[in-house]
N, C-alpha and C positions, 0 to 999 in steps of 0.2 A: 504494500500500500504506500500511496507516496503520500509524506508526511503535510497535514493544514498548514496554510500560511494563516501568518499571524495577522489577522484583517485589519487589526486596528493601525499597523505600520502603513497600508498599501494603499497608495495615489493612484488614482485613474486618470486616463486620457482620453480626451475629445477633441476630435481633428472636424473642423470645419469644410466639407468639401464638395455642399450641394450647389455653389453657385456657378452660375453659365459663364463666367467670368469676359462679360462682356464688352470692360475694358481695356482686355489687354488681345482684342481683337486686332489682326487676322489668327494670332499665336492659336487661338481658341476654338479656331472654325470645327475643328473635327478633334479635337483634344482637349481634356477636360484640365478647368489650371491648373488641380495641382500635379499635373503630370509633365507641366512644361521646362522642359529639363536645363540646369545647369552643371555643366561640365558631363553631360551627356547622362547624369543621372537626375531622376523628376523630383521637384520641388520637397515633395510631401514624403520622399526618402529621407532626407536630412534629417524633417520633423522628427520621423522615425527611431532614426536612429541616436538622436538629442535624449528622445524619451528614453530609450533604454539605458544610457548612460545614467541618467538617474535612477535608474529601477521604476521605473511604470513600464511594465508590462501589460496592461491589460486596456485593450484601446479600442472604442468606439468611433468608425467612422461615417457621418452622416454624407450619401451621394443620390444624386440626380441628374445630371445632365452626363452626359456620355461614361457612365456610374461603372459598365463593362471593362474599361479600361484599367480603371484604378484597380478593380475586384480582381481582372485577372494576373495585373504586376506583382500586386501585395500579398494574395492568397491571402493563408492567414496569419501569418506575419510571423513565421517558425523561424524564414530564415534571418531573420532580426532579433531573435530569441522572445520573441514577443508576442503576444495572442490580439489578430485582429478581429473585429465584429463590423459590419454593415447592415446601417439602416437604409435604406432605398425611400425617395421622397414622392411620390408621383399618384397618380388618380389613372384609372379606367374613364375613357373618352370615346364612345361610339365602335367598342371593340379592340381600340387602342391603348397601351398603356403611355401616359405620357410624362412627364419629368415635371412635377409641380412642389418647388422646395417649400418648406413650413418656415421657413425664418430660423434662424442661429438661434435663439429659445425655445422656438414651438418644437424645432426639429430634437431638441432634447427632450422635452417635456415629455415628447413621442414614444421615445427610447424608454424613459423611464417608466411609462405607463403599459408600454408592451410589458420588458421582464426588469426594472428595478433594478438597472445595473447600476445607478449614480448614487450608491448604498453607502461611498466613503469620499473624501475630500477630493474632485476631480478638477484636474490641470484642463485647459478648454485653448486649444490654440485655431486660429486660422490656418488653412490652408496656401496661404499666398505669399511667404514669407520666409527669410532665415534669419535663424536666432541662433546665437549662442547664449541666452541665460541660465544664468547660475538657478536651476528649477529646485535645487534643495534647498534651498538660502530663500529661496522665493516662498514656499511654502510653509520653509516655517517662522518666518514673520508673519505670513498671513494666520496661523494658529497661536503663534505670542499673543495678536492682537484680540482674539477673538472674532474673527471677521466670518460672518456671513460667505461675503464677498469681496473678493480683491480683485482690482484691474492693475497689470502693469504700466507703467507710463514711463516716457521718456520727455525732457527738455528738446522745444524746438524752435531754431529762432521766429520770433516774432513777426517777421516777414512770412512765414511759412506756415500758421497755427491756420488759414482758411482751407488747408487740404486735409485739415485733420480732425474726429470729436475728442474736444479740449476738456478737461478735467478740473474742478474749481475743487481745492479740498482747504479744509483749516490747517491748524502748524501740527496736529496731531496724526493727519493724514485722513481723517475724515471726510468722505466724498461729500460735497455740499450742492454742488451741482454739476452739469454739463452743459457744454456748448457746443453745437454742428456746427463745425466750418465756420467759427466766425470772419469776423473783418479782423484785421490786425487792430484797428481803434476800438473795435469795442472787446475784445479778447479778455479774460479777467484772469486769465493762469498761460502758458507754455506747456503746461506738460500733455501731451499727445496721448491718446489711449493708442496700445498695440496692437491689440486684439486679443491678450494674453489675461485669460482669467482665469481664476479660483473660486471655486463653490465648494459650498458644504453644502448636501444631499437636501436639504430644506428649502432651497432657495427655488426649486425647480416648482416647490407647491405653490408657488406664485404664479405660475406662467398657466394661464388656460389652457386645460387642453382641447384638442383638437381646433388647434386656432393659430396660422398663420401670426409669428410671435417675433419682435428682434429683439437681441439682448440689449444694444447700446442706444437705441430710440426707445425704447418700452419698459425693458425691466429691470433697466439701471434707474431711468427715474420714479420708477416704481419703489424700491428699496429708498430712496432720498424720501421721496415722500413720506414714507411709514417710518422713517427716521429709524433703520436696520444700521446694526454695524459693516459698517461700509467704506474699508480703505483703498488708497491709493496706494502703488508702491513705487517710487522713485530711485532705480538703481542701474547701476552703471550697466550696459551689455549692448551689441551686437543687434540691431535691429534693422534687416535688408530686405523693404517691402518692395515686392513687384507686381501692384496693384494698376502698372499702368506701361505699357508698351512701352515708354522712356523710362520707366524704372526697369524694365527687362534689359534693355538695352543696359543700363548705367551698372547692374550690380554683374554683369559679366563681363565689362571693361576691370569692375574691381577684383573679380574673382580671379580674371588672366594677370592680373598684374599682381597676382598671391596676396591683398592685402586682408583675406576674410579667413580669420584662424580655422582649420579641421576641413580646407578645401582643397586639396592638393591637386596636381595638376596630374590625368590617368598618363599610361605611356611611357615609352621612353626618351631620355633628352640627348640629342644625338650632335647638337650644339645649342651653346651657351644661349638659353630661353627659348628652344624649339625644339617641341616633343611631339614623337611618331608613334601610330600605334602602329597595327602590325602588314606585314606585306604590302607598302606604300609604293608607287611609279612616280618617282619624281627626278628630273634633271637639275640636277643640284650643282651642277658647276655652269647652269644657266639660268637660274632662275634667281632672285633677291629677295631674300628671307630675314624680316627684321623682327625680332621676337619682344613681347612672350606672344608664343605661336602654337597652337595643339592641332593636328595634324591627325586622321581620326584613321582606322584602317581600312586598305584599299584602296586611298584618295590614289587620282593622279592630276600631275600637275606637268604642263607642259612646260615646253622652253620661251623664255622668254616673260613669266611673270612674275609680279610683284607683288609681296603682300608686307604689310605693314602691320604689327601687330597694335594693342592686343588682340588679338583676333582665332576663332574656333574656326576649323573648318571638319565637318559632319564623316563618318564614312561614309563609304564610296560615291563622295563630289569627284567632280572632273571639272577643271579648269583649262582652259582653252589657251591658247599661244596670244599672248601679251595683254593677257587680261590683267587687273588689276586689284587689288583688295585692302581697302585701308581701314581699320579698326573695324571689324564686320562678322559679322558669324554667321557660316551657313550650314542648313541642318542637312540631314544624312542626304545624299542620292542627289543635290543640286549642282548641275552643271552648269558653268557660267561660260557664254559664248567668249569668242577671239575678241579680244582687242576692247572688251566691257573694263567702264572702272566704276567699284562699287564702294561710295565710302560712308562710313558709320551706318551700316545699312545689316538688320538682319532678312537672311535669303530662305526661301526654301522651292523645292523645285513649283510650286503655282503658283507664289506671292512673292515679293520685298515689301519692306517698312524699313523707312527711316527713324532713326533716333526718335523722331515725335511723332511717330505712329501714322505719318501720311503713307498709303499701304498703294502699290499697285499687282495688278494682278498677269500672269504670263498670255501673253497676246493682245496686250494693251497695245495696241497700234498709236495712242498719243505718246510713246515713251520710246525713247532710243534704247532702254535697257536691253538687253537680250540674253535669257537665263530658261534655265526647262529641266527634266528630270534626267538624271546623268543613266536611269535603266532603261532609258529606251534610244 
């Protein structure tokens, strides 16, 4: 018999990952966010593997929109050392099943009223994001305090508090209120929520059920109001949101340039900041290669081009004779025609997007690009 764990030790996880991430579209058209991969491995692997490092094992994932993908990556999460669950969010439509999410609360409240999993103190993270926080240190301040509920927050310049719901708390940490997105003139705090919460199992009897629910519009000011202990937590760590096609872009310029700890670069480095994965064609005593550079397996790359890092290039791309690539990432199988130059641009063989998410699509006749699937 394998021996009980001691329940009263054991944190739960909640990964957020019913939303259409509509955003950080074209990345999204047929791939659900958190599968949108950095360094060739998907978002919500990181998360994954964050959680185990602290010991939460035991992880509830709410999906809906292209839900298959995720279920089939992560199974059930053995090879992470870790047990996954999936809620699926969606209604029966005239015969059809279709993807109808409940809201970041409702989609819990869900969970809970099926089988009673959120029975102990559960970590609640977003799917769209990397973290490095210190999740032991986080939780138990959140139990020193007594808290209900805890939101992570981070400091952000005051220029910047309209992209984010802003947190008003006292000097004791007490949430007092929230703000959506204000102006910078009327803003009353910096501190950003992350998306990064803590609950204690009670908090979920607040959320109605069977009732389209969000946590940070609805049942945050829900707890304010009923004047529940309710803190803020204010600590230093790592938070790399890519909630938006220029933040996709921007956190894998940082990742190529190594500066996001537990990111390493896959491959090997065959010169100084350019790593190959495996059985690559490249003419290397003609082409110019300024790193950091990842090179994925199978690429070829003909005579005569240039790439400019930071820059990913997908397996088996094909780059074409004096094409060009400057800060750019393209995903697996994009072949880029002859004599193309593509800069700060992510590729994949039926779209581009630049840095700010202006997207075109392959056989757009207004565009000189020319790029297409490197299997056919």
């Amino acid at each position: 018999m394998k021996p009980k764990k001691n329940r009263k030790n054991i944190t739960k996880g909640m990964i957020l990952a019913a939303g259409q991430g509509t955003r950080v579209r074209p990345l999204t058209l047929d791939l659900p966010k958190p599968m949108v991969p950095i360094l060739g491995k998907p978002v919500m692997e990181y998360l994954i593997e964050h959680l185990a490092r602290h010991g939460i094992t035991e992880i509830m994932v709410n999906v809906a929109w292209n839900h298959q993908k995720i279920e089939e990556y992560f199974g059930d999460g053995s090879r992470w050392g870790v047990e996954i669950g999936y809620a699926y969010e969606g209604v029966r439509d005239h015969g059809d099943i279709l993807p109808r999410p409940m809201g970041s609360a409702g989609g819990m409240r869900r969970i809970q009223d099926f089988g009673g999993f959120f029975d102990q103190t559960t970590l609640v993270l977003c799917a769209d994001a990397l973290i490095d926080l210190d999740i032991t240190a986080a939780i138990a301040e959140h139990k020193a305090k007594g808290a209900i509920a805890s939101v992570v927050a981070l400091d952000v310049p005051l220029a910047e508090v309209q992209a984010y719901g802003i947190v008003v708390a006292g000097p004791d940490g007490r949430i007092e209120a929230f703000q959506e997105k204000p102006a910078p003139a009327e803003a009353k705090s910096t501190l950003a929520s992350t998306g990064i919460y803590i609950f204690e199992p009670e908090v979920l009897k607040l959320v109605p059920p069977n009732t389209i629910y969000d946590i940070g519009s609805q049942l945050f000011p829900q707890l304010v109001e009923q004047k529940l202990p309710f803190y803020v937590q204010n600590r230093p760590f790592n938070w790399i949101d890519i909630g938006r096609v220029s933040d996709y872009w921007s956190v894998l310029q940082r990742v190529l340039r190594g500066e996001v700890e537990q990111m390493k670069m896959p491959g090997r480095e065959v010169k100084p900041g350019i790593w190959v994965g495996l059985n690559t064609n490249i003419a290397w005593d003609e082409v110019t290669i300024e790193g950091p550079v990842y090179i994925g397996a199978s690429v070829r790359i003909e005579p005569g081009v240039t790439i400019t890092g930071p820059a990913w290039i997908g397996h088996g791309c094909h780059i074409r004779t004096g094409a060009k690539l400057v800060r750019s990432i393209l995903f697996e199988y994009t072949r880029i025609a002859a004599d193309m130059r593509f800069t700060e641009m992510i590729v994949s063989p039926d779209y581009c997007v630049d840095r700010h998410g202006e997207t075109l699509y392959r056989g757009d006749d207004t565009s000189q690009l020319r790029w297409g699937d490197a299997r056919a």
